[in-house]
C-alpha positions, 0 to 999 in steps of 0.5 A, a space after each residue: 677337453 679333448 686335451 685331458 681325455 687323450 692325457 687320461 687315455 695316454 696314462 691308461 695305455 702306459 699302465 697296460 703296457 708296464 711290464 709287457 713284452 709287445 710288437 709295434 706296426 704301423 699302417 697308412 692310408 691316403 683320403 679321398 682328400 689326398 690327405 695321409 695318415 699315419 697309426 702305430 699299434 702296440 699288440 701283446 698278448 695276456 700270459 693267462 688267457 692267450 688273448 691276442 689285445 691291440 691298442 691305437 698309440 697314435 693315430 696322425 696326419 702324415 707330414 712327411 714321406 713313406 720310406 722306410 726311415 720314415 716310418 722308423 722315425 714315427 715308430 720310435 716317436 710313438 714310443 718315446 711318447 709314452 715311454 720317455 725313457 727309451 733313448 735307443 734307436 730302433 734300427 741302426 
């Protein structure tokens, strides 16, 4: 069940985002528990009424370092997550 509501949700976010420019950033935290996570965030704002909108592409736990390769290697898997078309890197 969780499965279908994060496919639906994924699908949502796809419609949103077709034919917008947006930015990307991530952030991470450590828990109490010692364990980290990692979020991609996609922002963009809407041509008609400037409304700066945020949306959460992933939210996980953190299976590798902090570097900036790293974090490079998260975003570009967000993006290919919703939009398997992308084959370029990000920075090279």
């Amino acid at each position: 069940m969780l499965r279908e509501e994060y496919t639906s949700t994924q699908k949502k976010i796809k419609v949103i985002l077709k034919g917008k420019y947006f930015s990307i950033n991530t952030d991470g935290c450590t828990s109490f528990a010692n364990v980290g996570y990692e979020t991609c965030t996609a922002h963009f704002i809407n041509q008609e009424t400037w409304k700066l909108h945020s949306i959460v592409m992933g939210l996980f736990e953190k299976t590798c370092g902090s570097t900036a390769d790293d974090v490079v290697d998260y975003c570009e898997n967000q993006l290919i997550l919703f939009f398997p078309f992308l084959t370029m890197k990000l920075f090279l």
